[in-house]
C-alpha positions in Angstrom: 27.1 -17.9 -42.6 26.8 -16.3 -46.1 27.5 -18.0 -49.4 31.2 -16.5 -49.7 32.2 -17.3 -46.1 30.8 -21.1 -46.6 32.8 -21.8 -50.6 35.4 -19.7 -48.8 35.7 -22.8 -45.9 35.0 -25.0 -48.2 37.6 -24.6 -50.3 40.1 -24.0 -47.6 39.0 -27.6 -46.6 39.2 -29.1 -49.6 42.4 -27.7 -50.2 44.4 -28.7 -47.2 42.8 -32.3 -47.9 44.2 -32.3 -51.2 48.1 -31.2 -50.1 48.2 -33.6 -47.2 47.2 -36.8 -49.5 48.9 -35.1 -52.5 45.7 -35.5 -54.9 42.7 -33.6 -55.7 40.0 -34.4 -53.8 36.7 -35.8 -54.8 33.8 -33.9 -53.0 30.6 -35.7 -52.4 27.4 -33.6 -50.4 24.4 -34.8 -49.1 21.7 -32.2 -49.0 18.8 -31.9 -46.8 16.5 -33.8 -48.9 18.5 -36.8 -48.7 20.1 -36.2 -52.1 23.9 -36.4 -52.8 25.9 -35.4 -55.6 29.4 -35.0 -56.5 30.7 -31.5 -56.8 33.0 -30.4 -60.2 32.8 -26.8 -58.1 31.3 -24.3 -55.7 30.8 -20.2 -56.0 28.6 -18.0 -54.0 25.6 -16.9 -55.7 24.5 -13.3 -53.6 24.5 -12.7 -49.9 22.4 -16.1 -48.8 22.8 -18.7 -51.3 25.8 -20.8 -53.0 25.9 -22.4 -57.0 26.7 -26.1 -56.6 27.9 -27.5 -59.8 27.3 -31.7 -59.9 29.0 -34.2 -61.8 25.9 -35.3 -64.2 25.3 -39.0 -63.6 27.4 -40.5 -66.2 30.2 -38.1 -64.7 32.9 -36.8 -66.3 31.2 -38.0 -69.7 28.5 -35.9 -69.1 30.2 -33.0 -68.8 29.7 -30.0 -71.6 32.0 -27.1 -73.2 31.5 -23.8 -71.7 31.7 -20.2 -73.0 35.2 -20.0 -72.2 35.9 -23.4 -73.9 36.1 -25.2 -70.4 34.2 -28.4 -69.0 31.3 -27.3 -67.5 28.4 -29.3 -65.4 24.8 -29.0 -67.3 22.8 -28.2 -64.2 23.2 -26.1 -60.9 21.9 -26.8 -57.7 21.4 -23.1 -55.6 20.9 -23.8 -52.1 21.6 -22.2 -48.6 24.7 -23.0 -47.0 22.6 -24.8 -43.9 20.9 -26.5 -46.7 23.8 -28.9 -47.1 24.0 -31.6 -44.3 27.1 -33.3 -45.3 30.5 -32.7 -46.8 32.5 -35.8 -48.0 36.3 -35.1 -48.9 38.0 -38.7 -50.3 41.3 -39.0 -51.6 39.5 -41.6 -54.3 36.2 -41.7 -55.4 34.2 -44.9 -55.3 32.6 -43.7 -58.6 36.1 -43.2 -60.3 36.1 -46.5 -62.2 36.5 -44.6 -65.6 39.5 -42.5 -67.7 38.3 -39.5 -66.2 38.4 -39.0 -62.5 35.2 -36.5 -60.5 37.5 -34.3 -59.2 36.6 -30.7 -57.5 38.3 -28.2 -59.2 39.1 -25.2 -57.2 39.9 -21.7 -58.5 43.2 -21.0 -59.7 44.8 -18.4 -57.1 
């Protein structure tokens, strides 16, 4: 599967999650190292690979200003689609204890 086709499904996903529990949903991946993160967002990045953008560890807080005056995450994880074992969708984060929920923002259509 290339990177488009997997955002492409996963947003889709995370989409139809969203309308039927009418909230954004919070996206949590576990990669094949073991590691998980909470995703602000996903885009393809060439023909193999996808840009994974994770909530920092102290979350929203950790958040900085993009270019385009946006919050942005500080790091990005590129992997390969088959690189990511598990996909989480929850209507509530157990990590949103804060002012500022993790949600996955999705691209505006």
């Amino acid at each position: 599967m290339t990177g488009q086709a997997w955002v492409e499904a996963l947003q889709g996903a995370i989409r139809a999650f969203g309308e039927s529990r009418r909230t954004n949903a919070t996206v949590q991946i576990t990669l094949f190292n073991g590691d998980k993160h909470y995703l602000l967002k996903a885009e393809p990045a060439g023909e193999d690979l996808v840009s994974l953008s994770p909530y920092p560890p102290d979350r929203a807080d950790g958040l900085i200003e993009g270019r385009d005056g946006t919050r942005v995450s500080p790091n990005v994880i590129l992997v390969s689609p088959r690189n990511v074992l598990l996909v989480e969708l929850m209507a509530k984060s157990p990590a949103e204890e804060g002012p500022r929920p993790i949600g996955f923002q999705l691209p505006n259509e």
